[in-house]
C-alpha positions in Angstrom: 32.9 37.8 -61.3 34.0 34.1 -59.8 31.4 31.7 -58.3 31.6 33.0 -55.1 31.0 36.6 -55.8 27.8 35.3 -58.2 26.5 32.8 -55.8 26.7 35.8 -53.1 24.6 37.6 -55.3 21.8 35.1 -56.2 21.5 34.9 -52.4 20.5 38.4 -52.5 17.4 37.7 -54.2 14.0 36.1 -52.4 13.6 33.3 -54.9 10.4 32.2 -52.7 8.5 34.8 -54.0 7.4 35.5 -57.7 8.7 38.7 -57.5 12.1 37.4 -56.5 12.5 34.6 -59.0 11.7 37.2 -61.6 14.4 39.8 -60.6 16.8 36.7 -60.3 16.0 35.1 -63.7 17.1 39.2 -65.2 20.2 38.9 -63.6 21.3 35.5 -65.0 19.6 36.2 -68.4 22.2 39.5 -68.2 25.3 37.8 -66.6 25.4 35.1 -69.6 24.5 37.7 -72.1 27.4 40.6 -71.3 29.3 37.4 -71.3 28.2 36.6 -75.3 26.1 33.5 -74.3 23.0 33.6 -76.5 20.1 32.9 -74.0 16.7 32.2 -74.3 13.8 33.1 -71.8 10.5 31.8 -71.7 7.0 31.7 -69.3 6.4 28.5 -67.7 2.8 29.2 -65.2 3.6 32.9 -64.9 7.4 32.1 -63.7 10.3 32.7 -65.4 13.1 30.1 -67.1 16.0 30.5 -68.7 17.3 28.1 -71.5 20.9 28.8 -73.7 23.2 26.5 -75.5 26.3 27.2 -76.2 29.6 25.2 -77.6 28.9 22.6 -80.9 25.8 23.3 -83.0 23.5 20.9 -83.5 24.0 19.4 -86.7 27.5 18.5 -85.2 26.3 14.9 -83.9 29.1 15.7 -81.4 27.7 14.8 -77.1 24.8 16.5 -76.2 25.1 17.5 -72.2 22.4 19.1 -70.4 23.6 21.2 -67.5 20.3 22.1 -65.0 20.1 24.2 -62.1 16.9 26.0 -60.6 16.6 29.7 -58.6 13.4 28.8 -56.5 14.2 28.3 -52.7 12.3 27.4 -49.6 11.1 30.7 -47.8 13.5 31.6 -45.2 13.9 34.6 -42.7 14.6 37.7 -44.4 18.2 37.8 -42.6 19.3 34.7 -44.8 18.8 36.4 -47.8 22.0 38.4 -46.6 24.8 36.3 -47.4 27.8 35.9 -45.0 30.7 34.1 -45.3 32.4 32.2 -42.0 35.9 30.9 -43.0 35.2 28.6 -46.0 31.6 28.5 -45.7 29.4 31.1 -47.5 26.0 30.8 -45.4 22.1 31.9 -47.0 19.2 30.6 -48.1 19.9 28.7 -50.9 23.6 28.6 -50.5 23.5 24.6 -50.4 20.3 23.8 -52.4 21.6 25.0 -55.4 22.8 28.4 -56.0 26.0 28.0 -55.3 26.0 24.9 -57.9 24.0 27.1 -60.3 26.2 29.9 -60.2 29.4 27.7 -60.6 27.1 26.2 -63.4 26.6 29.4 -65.2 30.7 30.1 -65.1 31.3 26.3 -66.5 28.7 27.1 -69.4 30.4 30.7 -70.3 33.3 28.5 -70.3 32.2 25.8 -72.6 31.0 28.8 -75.1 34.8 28.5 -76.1 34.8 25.1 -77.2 32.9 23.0 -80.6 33.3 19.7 -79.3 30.4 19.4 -77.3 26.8 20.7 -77.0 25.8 22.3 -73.9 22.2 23.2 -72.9 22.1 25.4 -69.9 18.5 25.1 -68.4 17.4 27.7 -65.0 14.1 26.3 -63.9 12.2 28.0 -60.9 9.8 25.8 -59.6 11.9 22.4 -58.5 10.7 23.3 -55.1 6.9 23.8 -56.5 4.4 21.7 -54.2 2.7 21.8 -57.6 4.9 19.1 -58.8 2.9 17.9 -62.0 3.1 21.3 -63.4 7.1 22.3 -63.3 8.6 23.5 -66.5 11.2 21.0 -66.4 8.9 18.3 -67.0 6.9 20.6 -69.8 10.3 20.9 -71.4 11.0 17.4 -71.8 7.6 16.2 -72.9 7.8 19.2 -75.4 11.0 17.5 -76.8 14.1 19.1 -74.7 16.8 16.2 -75.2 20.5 15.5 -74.6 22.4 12.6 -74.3 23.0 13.1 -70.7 21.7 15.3 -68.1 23.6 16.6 -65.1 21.1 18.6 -62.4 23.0 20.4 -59.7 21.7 19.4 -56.5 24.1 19.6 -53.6 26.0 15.9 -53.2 28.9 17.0 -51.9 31.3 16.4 -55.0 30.1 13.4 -55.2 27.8 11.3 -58.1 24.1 10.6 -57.5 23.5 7.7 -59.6 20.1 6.9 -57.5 17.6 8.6 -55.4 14.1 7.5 -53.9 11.3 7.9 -55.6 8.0 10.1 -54.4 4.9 8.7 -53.1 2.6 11.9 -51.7 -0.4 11.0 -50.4 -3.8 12.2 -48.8 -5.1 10.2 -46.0 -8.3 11.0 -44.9 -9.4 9.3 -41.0 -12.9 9.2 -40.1 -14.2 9.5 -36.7 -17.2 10.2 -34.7 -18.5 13.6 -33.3 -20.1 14.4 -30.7 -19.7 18.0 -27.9 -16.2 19.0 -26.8 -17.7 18.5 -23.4 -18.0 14.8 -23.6 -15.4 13.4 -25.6 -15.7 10.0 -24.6 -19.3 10.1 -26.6 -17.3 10.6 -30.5 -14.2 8.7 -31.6 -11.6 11.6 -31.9 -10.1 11.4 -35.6 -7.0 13.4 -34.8 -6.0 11.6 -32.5 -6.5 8.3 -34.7 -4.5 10.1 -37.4 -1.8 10.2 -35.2 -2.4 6.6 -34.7 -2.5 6.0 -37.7 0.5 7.5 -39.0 2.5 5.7 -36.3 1.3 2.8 -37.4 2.2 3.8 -41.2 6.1 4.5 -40.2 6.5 0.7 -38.6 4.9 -1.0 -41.8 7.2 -3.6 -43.4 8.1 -1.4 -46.4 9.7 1.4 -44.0 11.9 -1.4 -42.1 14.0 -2.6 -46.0 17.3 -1.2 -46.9 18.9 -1.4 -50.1 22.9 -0.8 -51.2 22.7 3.3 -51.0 20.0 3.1 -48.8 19.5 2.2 -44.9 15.7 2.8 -45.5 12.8 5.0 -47.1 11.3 8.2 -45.8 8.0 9.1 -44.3 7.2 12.3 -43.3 3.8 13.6 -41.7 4.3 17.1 -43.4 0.9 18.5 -43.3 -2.6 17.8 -40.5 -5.6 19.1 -40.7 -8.8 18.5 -38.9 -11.6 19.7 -36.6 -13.5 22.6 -37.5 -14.6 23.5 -33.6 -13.2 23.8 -30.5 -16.0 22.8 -28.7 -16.9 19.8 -30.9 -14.6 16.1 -31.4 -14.0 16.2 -34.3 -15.3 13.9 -36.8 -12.3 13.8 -40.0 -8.7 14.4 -39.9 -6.6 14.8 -42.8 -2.8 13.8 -43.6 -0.6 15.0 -46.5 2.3 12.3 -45.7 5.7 12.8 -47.5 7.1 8.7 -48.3 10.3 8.5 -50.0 10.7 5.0 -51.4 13.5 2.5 -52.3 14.2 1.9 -55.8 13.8 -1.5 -55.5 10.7 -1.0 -53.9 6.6 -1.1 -55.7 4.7 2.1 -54.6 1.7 0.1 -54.9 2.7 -2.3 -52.3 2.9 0.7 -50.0 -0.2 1.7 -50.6 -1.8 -1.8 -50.1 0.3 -1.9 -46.9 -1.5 1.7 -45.5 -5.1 0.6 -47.0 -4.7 -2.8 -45.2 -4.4 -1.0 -41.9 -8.3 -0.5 -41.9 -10.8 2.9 -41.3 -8.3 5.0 -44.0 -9.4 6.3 -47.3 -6.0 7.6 -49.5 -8.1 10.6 -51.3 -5.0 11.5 -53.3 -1.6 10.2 -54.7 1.0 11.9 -56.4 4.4 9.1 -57.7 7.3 10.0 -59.1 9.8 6.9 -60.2 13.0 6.8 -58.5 16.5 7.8 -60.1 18.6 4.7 -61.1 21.3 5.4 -63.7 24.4 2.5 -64.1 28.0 3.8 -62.5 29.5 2.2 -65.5 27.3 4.0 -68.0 29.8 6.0 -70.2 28.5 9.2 -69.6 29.0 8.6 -65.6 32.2 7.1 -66.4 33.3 10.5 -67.9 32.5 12.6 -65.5 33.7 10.8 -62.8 36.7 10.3 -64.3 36.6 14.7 -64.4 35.6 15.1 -61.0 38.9 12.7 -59.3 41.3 15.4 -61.5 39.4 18.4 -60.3 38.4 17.3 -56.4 39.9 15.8 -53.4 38.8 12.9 -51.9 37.4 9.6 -52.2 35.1 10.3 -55.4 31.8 7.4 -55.0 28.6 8.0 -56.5 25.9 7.6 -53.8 22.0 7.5 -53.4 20.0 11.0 -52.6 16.9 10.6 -50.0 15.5 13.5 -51.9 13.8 13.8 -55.6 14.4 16.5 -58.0 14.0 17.5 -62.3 17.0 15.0 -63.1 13.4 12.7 -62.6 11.8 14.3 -65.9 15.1 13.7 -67.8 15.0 9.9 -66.3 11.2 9.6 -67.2 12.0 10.6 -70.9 14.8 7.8 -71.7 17.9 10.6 -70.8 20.2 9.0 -68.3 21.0 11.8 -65.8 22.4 12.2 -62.2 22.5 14.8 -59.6 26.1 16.1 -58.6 26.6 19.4 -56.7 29.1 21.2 -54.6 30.1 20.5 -50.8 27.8 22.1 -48.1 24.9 21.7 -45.9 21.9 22.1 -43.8 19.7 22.7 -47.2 15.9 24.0 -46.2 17.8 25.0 -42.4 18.3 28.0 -40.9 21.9 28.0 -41.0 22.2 26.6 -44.8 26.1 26.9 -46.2 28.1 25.7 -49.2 31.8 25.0 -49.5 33.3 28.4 -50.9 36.8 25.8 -52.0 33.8 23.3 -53.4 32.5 25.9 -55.8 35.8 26.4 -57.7 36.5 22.5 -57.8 32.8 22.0 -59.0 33.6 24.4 -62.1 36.6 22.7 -62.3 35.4 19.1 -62.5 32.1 20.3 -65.1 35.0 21.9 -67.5 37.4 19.1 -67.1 34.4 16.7 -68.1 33.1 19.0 -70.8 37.1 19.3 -72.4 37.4 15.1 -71.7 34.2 14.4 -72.9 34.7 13.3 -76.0 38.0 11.3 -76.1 36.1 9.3 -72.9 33.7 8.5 -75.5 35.6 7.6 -78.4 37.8 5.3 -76.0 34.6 3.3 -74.8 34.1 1.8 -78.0 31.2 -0.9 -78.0 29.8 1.1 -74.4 29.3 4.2 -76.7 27.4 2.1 -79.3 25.2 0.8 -77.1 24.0 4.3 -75.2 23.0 5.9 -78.9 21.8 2.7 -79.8 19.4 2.8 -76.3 19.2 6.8 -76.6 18.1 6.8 -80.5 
């Protein structure tokens, strides 16, 4: 089975649903394992993840590389859960964002199972689309002591190398108003309608006007709004869950003295998450770019994601990691595709920087010392 045919059938499987993820997680657990991969399951919250390493032992002291992928997907119609394929692109949910990746993932680590040179841990989360981010098993994982020397998460990047990505800022804003009868609005202060306000106002702050080398600006995004309890009656509190991706460069708690200083707004709850920000000239990045310009076409640049994901919890625990993924798009769409060409030149580029790996390190000399000295 190539990555096509497996990405097809991951599609197959609802992987919104608990039920899905679980049926999914069998399948991958039994693709590595009639492939001799010794794998690993275990309960994260109920859901299922799969861990295997394959390639050097431990005791080796050889490169350790994480290679992570996750099943979860956005809900979607059930009619994209039936893969089709339109010239080079193979269209579903979760085509793009990442099963494609995953599945040319799981044919790169049956591939490195051949080799002693390097370590690979192969890691199948199913929650990085989880709303309930402070709970994902990635993050339990690392804080329980899952290490490498370098991570590499498969989010779609279109062959190229995120090296950055904005960090998370989810917050609650609660607007008060006034009520008073539906019949006399002009008696209450509507707080809808000054929630609106007041999210306008939030997207023309200073913070959302600055730019930064891989970034023309942050993200806000007004993703949930909830108020009013009657129809009859104004409605006295609105609240906001709004969505702001920030710059690297930037100080979440600037933001949020930027929103508070607007007046009348109460931020009941926060959630942060530190942006990605890993050198192009560590050695690790080196390497694998170095694998992906034999294995791809094109102009290979590494480049700055507007979205978070689980390379954050590697980040968080001192791992450098980056996101790099096959060609595609329209990821959370209806019409969501991946690259069917990409897929083999993304297996490509992870075994050429798996078989490279080493001799990349041994030529870096002083550059090698210096990430084990920083890694421990």
């Amino acid at each position: 089975m190539d990555e096509r045919l497996l990405a097809e059938r991951l599609i197959t499987y609802d992987t919104s649903t608990l039920d899905g993820l679980r049926a999914a997680a069998g399948f991958v657990k039994g693709w590595l394992e009639s492939r001799d991969v010794d794998v690993r399951d275990r309960d994260h919250e109920g859901l299922p993840v799969i861990l295997a390493d394959v390639g050097a032992p431990e005791a080796s002291g050889g490169p350790t590389v994480v290679l992570h992928g996750h099943l979860d997907v956005v809900p979607g119609r059930p009619e994209q859960f039936e893969p089709r394929v339109e010239g080079d692109r193979l269209i579903g949910r979760g085509a793009y964002d990442m099963k494609g990746g995953l599945a040319a993932m799981m044919c790169a680590v049956r591939e490195a199972a051949d080799q002693d040179a390097v370590r690979i841990r192969f890691l199948c989360a199913p929650d990085e689309e989880a709303e309930e981010v402070e709970q994902r098993s990635t993050d339990a994982l690392v804080r329980g002591g899952y290490r490498a020397d370098f991570a590499i998460t498969g989010e779609p990047t279109d062959m190229h190398i995120g090296v950055q990505a904005k960090g998370v800022l989810a917050i609650r804003v609660v607007v008060a108003g006034k009520a008073a009868h539906g019949s006399t609005p002009w008696m209450g202060d509507n707080a809808v309608l000054k929630a609106i306000d007041t999210f306008r106002a939030i997207e023309s702050l200073p913070f959302s006007r600055e730019s930064s080398e891989l970034f023309d600006r942050p993200s806000i995004n007004l993703g949930r709004i909830t108020g009013g309890d009657a129809l009859n009656k104004v409605p006295d509190e609105c609240l906001m869950d709004i969505d702001i991706r920030y710059l690297p460069e930037q100080d979440p708690g600037e933001i949020l003295a930027e929103i508070r200083a607007l007046g009348d707004v109460e931020i009941a709850r926060t959630f942060m998450r530190g942006p990605a920000n890993v050198s192009r000239t560590h050695p690790y990045v080196r390497a694998l770019s170095d694998a992906v310009r034999r294995s791809a076409r094109g102009e290979v640049m590494s480049v700055g994601r507007d979205g978070a994901s689980d390379a954050g919890s590697f980040l968080e625990a001192g791992v450098p990691a980056v996101e790099f993924g096959p060609v595609g798009a329209g990821h959370h769409g209806p019409e969501e595709w991946v690259s069917i060409g990409s897929l083999e030149r993304y297996r490509r580029a992870l075994g050429e920087f798996v078989r490279r790996l080493p001799a990349s390190l041994a030529g870096d000399g002083p550059a090698r010392e210096a990430v084990e000295k920083e890694t421990g």
